[in-house]
C-alpha positions in Angstrom: -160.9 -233.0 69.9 -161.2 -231.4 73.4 -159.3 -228.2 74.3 -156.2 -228.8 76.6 -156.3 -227.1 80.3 -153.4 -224.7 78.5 -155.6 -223.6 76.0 -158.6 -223.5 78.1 -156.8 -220.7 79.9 -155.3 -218.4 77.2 -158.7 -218.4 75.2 -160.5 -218.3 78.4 -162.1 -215.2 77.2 -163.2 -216.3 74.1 -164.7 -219.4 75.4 -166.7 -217.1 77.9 -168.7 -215.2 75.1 -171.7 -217.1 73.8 -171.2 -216.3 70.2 -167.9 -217.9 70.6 -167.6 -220.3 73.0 -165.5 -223.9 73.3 -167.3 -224.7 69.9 -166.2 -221.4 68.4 -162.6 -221.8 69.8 -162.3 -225.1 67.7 -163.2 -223.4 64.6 -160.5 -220.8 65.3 -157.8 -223.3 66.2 -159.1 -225.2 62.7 -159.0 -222.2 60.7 -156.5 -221.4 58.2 -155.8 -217.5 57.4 -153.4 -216.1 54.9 -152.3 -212.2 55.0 -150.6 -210.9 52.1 -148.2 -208.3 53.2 -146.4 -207.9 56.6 -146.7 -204.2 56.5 -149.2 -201.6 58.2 -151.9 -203.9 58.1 -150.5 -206.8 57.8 -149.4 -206.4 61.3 -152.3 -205.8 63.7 -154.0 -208.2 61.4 -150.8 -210.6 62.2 -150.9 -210.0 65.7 -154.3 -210.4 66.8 -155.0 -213.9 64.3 -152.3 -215.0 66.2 -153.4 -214.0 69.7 -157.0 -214.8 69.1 -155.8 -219.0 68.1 -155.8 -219.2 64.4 -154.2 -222.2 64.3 -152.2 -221.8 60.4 -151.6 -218.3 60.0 -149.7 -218.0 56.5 -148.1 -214.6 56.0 -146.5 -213.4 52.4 -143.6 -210.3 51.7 -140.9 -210.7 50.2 -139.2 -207.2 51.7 -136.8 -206.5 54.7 -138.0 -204.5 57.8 -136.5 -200.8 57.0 -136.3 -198.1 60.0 -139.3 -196.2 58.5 -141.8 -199.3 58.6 -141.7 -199.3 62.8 -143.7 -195.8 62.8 -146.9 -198.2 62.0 -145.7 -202.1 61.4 -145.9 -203.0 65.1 -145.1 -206.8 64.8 -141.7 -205.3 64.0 -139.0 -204.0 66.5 -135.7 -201.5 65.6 -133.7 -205.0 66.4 -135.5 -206.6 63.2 -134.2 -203.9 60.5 -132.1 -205.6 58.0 -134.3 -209.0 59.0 -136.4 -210.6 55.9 -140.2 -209.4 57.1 -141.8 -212.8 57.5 -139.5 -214.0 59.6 -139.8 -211.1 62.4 -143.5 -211.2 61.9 -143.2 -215.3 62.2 -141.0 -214.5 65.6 -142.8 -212.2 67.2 -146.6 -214.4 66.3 -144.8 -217.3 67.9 -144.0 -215.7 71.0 -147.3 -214.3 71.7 -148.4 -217.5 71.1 -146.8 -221.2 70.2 -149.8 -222.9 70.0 -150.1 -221.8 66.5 -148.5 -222.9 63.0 -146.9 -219.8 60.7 -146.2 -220.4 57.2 -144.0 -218.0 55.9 -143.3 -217.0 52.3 -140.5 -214.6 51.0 -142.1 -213.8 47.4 -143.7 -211.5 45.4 -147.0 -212.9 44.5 -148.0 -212.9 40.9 -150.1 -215.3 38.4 -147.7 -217.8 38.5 -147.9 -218.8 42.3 -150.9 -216.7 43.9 -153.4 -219.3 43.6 -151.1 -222.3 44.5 -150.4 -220.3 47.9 -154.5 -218.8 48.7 -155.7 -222.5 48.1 -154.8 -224.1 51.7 -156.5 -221.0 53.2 -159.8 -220.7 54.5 -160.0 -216.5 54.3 -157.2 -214.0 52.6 -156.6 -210.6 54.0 -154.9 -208.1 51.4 -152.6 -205.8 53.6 -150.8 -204.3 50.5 -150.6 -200.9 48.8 -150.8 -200.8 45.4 -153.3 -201.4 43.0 -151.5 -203.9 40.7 -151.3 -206.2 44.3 -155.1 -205.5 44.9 -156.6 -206.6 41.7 -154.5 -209.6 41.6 -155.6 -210.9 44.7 -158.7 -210.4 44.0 -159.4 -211.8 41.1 -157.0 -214.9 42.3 -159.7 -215.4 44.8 -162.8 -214.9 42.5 -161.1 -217.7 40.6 -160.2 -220.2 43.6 -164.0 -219.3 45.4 -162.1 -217.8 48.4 -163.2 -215.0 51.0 -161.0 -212.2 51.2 -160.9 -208.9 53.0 -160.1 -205.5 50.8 -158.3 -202.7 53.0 -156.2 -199.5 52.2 -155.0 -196.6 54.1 -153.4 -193.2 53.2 -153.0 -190.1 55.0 -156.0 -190.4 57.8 -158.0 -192.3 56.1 -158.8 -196.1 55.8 -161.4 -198.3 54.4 -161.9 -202.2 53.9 -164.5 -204.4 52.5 -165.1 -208.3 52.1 -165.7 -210.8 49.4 -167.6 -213.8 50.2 -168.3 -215.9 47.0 -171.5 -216.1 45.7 -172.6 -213.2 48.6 -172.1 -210.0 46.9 -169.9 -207.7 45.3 -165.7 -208.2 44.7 -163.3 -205.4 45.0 -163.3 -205.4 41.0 -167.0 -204.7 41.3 -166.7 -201.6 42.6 -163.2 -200.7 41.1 -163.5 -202.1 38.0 -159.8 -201.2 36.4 -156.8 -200.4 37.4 -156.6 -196.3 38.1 -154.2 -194.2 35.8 -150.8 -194.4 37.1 -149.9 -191.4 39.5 -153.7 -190.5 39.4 -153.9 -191.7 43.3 -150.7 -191.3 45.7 -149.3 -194.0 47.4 -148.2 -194.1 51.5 -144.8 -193.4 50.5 -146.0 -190.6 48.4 -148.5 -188.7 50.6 -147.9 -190.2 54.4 -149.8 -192.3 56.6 -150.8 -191.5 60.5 -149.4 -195.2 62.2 -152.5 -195.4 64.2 -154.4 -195.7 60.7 -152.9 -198.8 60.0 -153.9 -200.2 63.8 -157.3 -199.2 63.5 -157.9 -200.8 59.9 -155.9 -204.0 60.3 -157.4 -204.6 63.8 -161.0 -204.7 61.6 -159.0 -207.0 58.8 -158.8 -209.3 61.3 -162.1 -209.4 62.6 -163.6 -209.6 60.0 -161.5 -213.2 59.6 -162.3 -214.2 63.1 -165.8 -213.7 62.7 -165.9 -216.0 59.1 -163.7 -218.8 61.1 -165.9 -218.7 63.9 -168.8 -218.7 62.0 -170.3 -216.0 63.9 -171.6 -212.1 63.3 -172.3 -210.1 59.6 -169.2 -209.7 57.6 -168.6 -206.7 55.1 -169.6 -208.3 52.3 -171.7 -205.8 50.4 -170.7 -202.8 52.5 -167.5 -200.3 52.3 -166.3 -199.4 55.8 -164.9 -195.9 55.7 -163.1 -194.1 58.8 -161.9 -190.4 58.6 -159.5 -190.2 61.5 -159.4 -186.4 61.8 -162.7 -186.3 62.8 -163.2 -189.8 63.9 -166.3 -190.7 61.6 -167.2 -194.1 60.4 -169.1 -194.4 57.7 -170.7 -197.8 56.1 -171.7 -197.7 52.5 -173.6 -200.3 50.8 -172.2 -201.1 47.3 -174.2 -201.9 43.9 -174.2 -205.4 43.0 -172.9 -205.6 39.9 -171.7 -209.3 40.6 -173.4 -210.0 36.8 -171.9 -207.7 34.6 -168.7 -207.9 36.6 -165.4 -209.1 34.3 -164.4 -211.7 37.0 -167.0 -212.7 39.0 -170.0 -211.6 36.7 -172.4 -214.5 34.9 -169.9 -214.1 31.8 -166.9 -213.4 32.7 -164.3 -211.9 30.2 -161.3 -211.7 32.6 -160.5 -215.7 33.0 -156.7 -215.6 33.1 -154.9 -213.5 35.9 -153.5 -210.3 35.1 -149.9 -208.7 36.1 -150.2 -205.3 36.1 -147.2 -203.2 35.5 -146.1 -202.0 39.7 -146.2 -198.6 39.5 -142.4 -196.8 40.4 -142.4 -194.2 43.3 -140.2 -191.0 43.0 -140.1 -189.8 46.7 -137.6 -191.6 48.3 -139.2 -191.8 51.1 -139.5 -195.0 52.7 -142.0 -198.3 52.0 -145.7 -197.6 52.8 
């Protein structure tokens, strides 16, 4: 199916990279990408899927926008508070660009719809923050042979990886349980620089535009660290333990999803 003169236009400077191109541009406009959780990440993530021509962008959260989410969740404006989260994200996706399709779904995920929602989807990206919402997702994808992209952020600090099946290491891989509860503080516990949430979403959703389009080396394998106070990157690679893993190992013990008990926050603070 040939591009319109429209879209011609707005992805003009896609089209002009040779990684990319018009043949690139089609996979985009093809792809499917679901982000679970329309907060700090989820919204530079949001934005630029939706900007760059995703064409079905799903997004999941079953909170409102609060005044102390617009210091970092950007797809969000003061007008929104009080407004369910999806559907300010959904708004604001549309108007940068109505060429694309935006499912929305007010819920909390857990083993009873998680993999019904991630199976339409071509790539997942996991924009929450807690651990309970982490290892769910990814051993929902494990199960349903989905890529994902890992990211967290907390204070000035940030780091993501990806899961490609059969390529290397999932987040349970390299976390293997769930920490003891109140052994790692939370956003709303300890802070977050907005800025944080920019930087590491923004390289959330490249990661998904590069496994759409087919093009570049994903993070499979690898750790992405950034310290912010002194602006260092740092890329780790991570043991493959892919066959001793619970999940995705060669005998898996973990074959049913698990819902973790969500860990309770005492400083009353504000969401992430």
């Amino acid at each position: 199916m040939a591009l319109t003169d429209e879209q011609i236009e707005r992805y003009s400077r896609h089209i002009l990279l040779k990684e990319v191109g018009v043949k690139g541009q089609k996979k985009l406009l093809n792809g499917k990408v679901l982000i679970i959780g329309a907060g700090g990440l989820g919204a530079p993530a949001a934005l630029y899927l939706a900007a760059a021509g995703i064409g079905t962008i799903g997004i999941v959260d079953a909170d409102v926008v609060d005044l102390s989410n617009l210091q970092r969740q950007v797809i969000h404006s003061t007008p929104d508070i009080g407004k369910p989260k999806v559907q300010s994200a959904e708004e604001s996706m549309k108007a940068i660009n109505p060429d694309i399709v935006v499912k929305t779904y007010r819920t909390f995920l857990d083993s009873s719809n998680i993999r019904e929602i991630i199976r339409e989807y071509d790539f997942i990206l996991d924009g929450t923050d807690n651990f309970p919402a982490k290892f769910l997702i990814n051993d929902a994808c494990v199960m349903e042979k989905k890529a994902f992209c890992h990211a967290g952020i907390l204070r000035f600090n940030g780091q993501l990886m990806t899961y490609i099946p059969g390529q290397g290491p999932c987040y349970r891989c390299v976390f293997k349980d769930m920490p003891p509860k109140d052994a790692i503080p939370t956003c709303k516990q300890a802070g977050v620089i907005g800025a944080m949430a920019g930087i590491i979403g923004c390289l959330q959703a490249m990661e998904a535009i590069k496994y759409i389009a087919g093009i570049g080396k994903n993070l499979n394998g690898y750790l992405l660290t950034y310290d912010g106070i002194n602006q260092e990157f740092h890329k780790i690679k991570l043991p493959n333990n892919t066959c001793k893993c619970a999940v995705c190992g060669e005998h898996p013990t973990i074959t049913e999803l698990i819902d973790y008990e969500q860990p309770t926050c005492e400083l009353k603070l504000g969401e992430k």
